[in-house]
N, C-alpha and C positions, 0 to 999 in steps of 0.2 A: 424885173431885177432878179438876178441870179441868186444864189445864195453863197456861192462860192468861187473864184477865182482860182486856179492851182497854176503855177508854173515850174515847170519843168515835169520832165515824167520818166525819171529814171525809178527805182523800187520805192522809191520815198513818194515821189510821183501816184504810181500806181495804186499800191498801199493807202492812200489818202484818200485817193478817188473810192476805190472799195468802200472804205470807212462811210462816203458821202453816200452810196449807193444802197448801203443797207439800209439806212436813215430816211431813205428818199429825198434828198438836198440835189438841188439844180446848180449844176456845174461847169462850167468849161476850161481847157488845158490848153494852154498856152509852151509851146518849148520847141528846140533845135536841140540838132544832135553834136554841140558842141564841146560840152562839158560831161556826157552818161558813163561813170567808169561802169555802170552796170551791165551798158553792153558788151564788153574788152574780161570780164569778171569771170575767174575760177566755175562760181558757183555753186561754190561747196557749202554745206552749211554743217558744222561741226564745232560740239559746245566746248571740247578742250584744245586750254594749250596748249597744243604739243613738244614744246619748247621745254615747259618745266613741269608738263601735268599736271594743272589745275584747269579748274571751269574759268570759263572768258566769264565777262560780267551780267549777270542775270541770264546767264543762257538757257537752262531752265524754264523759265518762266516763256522766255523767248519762244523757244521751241513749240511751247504747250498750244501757243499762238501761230506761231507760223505755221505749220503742220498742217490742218484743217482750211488755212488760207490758202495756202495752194493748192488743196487737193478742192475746194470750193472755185477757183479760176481753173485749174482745168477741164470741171466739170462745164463751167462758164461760156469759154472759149474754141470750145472742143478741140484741145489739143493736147498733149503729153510735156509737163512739166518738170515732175519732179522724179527722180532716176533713184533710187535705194543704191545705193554705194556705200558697203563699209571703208574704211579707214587703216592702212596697217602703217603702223610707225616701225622704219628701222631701225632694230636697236644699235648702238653705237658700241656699246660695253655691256660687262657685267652689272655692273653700277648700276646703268639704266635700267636694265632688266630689275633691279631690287628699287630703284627709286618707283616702277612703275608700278609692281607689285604693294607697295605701301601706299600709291596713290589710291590702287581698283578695292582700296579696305578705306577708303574714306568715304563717310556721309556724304554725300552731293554727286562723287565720282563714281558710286559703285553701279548706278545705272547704266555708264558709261561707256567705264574702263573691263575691256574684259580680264578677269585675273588668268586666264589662261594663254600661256606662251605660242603663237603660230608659227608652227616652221615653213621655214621657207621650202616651197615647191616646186618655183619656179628657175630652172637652169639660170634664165636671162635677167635676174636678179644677183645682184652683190649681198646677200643677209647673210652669214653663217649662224649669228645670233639671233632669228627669227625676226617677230614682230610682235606689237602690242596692238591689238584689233579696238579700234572707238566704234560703239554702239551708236544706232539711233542716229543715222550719219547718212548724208546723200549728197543731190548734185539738184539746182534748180537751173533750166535750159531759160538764163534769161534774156538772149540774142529775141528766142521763140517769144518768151513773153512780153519783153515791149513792142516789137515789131505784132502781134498779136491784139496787143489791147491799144495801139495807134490805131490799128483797122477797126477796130472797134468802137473805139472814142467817135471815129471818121464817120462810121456807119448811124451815128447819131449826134450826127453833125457839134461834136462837143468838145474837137479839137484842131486846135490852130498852128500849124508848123511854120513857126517862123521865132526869130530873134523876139524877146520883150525887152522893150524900150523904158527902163527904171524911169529915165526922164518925163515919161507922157503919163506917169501914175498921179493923178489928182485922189488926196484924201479927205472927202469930208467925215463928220461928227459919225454918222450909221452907218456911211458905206463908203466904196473907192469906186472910180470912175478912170480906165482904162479905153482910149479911144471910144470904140463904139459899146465897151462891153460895160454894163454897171454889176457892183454885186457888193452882198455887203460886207465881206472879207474875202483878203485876199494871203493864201497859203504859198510862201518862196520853197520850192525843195527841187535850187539850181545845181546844188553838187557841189564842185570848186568855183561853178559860175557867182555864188554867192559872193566872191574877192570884190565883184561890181556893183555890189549891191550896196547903195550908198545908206541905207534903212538898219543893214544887220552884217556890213562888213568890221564892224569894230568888235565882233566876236574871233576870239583867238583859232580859227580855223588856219589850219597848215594845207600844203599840197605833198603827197606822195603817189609818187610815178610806180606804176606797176607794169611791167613787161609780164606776158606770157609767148614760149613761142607754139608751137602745133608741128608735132613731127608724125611722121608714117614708120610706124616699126609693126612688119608684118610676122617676125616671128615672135614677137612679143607674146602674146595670146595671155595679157593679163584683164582680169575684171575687177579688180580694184582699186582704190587711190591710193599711190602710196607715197607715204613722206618722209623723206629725208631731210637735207636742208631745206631741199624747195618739195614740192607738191606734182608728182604724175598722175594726171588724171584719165584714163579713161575718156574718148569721145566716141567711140562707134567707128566701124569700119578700118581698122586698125590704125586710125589716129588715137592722137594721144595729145590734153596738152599741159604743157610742161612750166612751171613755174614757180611764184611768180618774186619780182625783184622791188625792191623800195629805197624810191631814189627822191633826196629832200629839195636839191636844189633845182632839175630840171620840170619846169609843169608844162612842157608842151606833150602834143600826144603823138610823136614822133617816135617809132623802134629807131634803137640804136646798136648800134655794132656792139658798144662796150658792153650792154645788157645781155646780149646774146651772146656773147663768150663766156661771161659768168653761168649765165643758165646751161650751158653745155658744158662747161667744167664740172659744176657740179653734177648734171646729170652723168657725164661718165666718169664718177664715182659709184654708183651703183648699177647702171645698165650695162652688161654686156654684150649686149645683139645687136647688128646695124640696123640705122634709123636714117630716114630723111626729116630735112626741115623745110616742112612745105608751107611755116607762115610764123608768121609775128606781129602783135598786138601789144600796142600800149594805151593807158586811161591813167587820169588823173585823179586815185580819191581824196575825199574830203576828209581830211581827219582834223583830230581835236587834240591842243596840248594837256588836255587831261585824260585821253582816249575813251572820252562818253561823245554821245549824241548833244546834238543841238536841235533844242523844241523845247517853241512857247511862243508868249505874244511878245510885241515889242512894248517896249518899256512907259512910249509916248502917244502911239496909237492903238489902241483897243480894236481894231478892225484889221491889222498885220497880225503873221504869224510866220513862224519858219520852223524849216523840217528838214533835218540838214547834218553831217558829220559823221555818219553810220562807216567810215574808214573801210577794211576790210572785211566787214562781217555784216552786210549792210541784208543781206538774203535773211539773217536769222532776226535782226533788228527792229527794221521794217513795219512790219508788222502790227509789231509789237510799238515801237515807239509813233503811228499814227494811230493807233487806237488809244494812246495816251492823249497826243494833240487832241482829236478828236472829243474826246469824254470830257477836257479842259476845256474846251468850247462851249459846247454842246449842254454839259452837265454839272459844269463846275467843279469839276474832279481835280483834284492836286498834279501834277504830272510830277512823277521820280524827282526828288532833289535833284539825284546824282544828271540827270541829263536837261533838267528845266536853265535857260538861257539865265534866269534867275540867277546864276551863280558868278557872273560875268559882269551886269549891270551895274551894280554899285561901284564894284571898282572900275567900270570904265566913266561914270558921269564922274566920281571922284576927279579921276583923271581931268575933267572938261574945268571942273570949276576951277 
C-alpha cells in the first residue's frame, strides 16, 4: 500500500510530491495535461502589488519558502529553473512616483520596493518618468519544470499520464482504493479540473483565462520585466513574453483574437521598436472568490485532501501552501485559517440541511 495518492501535477502537484519525498512517503501521480495553467504561466514570482503597492498575501513568508525549493529541484533535476529578474514598474504620473516612495518607507515593503527612481535607458521603451525597481524578484521556467519532474516521476516508475476517473475512487475507513493502486490518502491538486470533482467541487473555486502572447523584438535588447498594465517578460533569444489578460466567462484553453488585440494595444503603449508575434498561449487558473488557496481534508473523509486555488501566484504559493497540507497530515499542524477549506464547510452543509 502506497502512502499517498496525488493527482494532478501542475506546482501544486509537484510541490506536494517534494513534501512526500523528504519525509520518505511512497507515492504515485496520477494526471493529464488538461487543466496545468502552470504550463501557459508568466512565472514571475514577485511579492508586490503592483497595482497599488502593497505585498500580495503572506508573500514573505512565501518566498522565504519558495526560494530554497527551487534552488533544491534544480539541484535535483540538473536543470536551470530559476532566472533572477528584477522588476521595473512604469510610472504612469507624478503621483505614482510619490505613492511609491511612501510605499519603499513601509515596514514589510522596504525589502522590496527600491526607494530609488530608475531612469529609463532604453530608447525602445515609452517611460519619460522612469521606474520603480521590485527587489527579490525573478522568473521560475515552469514549461522546464513539469516536463522535468514527469521524466522523473516516469524514471521511477511513479507516474501515470492519463485522465483520473473520480467515478472508480472507492473510499474505505484507512485508505482509498483507485483501480489497481491502494494508498491510504489521497491528495486532488487538479487546478480548474477540480469543477469535476464531485468530493470538493462545492468549494467556491472560479475559472480565469489567461492569454499570454510570445513576440520576437530583436532590437529590444531589454533584461528586465517590465510592467505596465500587462507584464514584458524577458524569454532569451530576443523573445519576449507579453502578458497576461483575465477573462471570467470563457474556461476553455483556446487563444483568442479578442485577447490578442488587447495585449497588443496595450503593449504599443509603451514599446516602440518593431516586434513579431510568433505565439500565443492560453490556461485556465484556479482561483478563489476570496483570493486565498484551497487546502485541507474534506469535511467527511479523513483520507481526502485538496491542494488547489493558488490563481496567479501559484510559483510563490506552492510551496508554501504544501508544506502546510503536509505538516496537517503528517503532524497535526493547524494550516493558515486564511487558506484551510475550513472556512467554506459550514456554510456549504448549512446549505445541504
Amino acid at each position: 500500500m502506497l502512502d499517498y495518492l496525488v493527482v494532478g501535477l501542475g506546482l501544486a502537484g509537484v510541490s506536494f510530491c517534494e513534501q512526500l519525498e523528504k519525509s520518505g512517503k511512497t507515492y504515485k501521480v496520477i494526471s493529464d495535461t488538461s487543466q496545468i495553467s502552470s504550463l501557459v504561466a508568466g512565472g514571475l514570482y514577485n511579492p508586490v502589488i503592483l497595482k497599488r503597492f502593497t505585498m500580495a498575501w503572506n508573500a514573505k513568508e512565501q518566498l522565504e519558502i519558495a526560494s530554497p525549493f527551487y534552488k533544491s529541484l534544480e539541484k535535483k533535476l540538473k536543470v536551470k529553473l530559476d532566472y533572477k529578474l528584477p522588476v521595473l514598474r512604469i510610472f504612469a504620473s507624478i503621483e505614482e512616483q510619490n505613492m511609491w516612495f511612501e510605499a519603499s518607507d513601509k515596514i514589510g515593503l522596504q525589502d522590496f520596493l527600491s526607494p530609488v527612481i530608475q531612469e529609463n535607458k532604453n530608447p525602445n521603451l515609452d517611460a519619460p518618468l522612469g521606474f520603480g525597481e521590485v527587489l527579490n524578484t525573478g522568473r521560475i521556467d515552469t514549461a522546464q519544470l513539469l516536463s522535468s519532474y514527469e521524466k522523473y516521476l516516469l524514471s521511477k516508475d511513479s507516474f501515470l499520464p492519463e485522465t483520473f476517473d473520480h467515478g472508480a475512487l472507492k473510499i474505505n475507513s484507512d485508505s482509498i482504493v483507485y483501480k489497481s493502486i491502494n494508498a491510504k490518502r489521497i491528495v486532488f491538486s487538479e487546478g480548474f479540473g477540480m469543477k469535476k470533482n464531485a468530493f470538493f467541487n462545492y468549494l467556491p473555486m472560479t475559472s480565469t483565462k489567461g492569454e499570454y502572447l510570445t513576440i520576437k523584438a530583436p532590437d529590444l535588447n531589454e533584461s528586465n520585466a517590465i510592467k505596465s498594465s500587462i507584464f514584458l517578460i524577458p524569454w532569451g533569444k530576443d523573445l519576449y513574453r507579453v502578458g497576461a489578460t483575465y477573462k471570467w466567462k470563457d474556461t476553455t484553453n483556446l487563444p483568442t483574437e479578442t485577447s490578442r488585440t488587447e495585449l497588443l494595444q496595450k503593449l504599443d503603449k509603451f514599446l516602440k521598436c518593431d516586434y513579431e508575434v510568433v505565439g500565443q498561449l492560453a490556461g485556465i487558473r484556479p482561483t478563489v472568490t476570496d483570493r486565498r488557496p484551497l487546502v485541507g481534508r474534506h469535511p467527511e473523509y479523513d483520507n481526502l485532501y485538496v491542494l488547489n486555488g493558488f490563481g496567479s501566484r501559484g510559483v510563490m504559493i506552492a510551496p508554501y501552501a504544501s508544506e502546510q497540507l503536509f505538516n496537517s497530515i503528517e503532524k497535526r499542524e493547524n494550516i493558515h485559517h486564511e487558506m484551510n477549506i475550513s472556512r467554506f464547510v459550514e456554510k456549504h452543509f448549512k446549505s445541504l440541511a
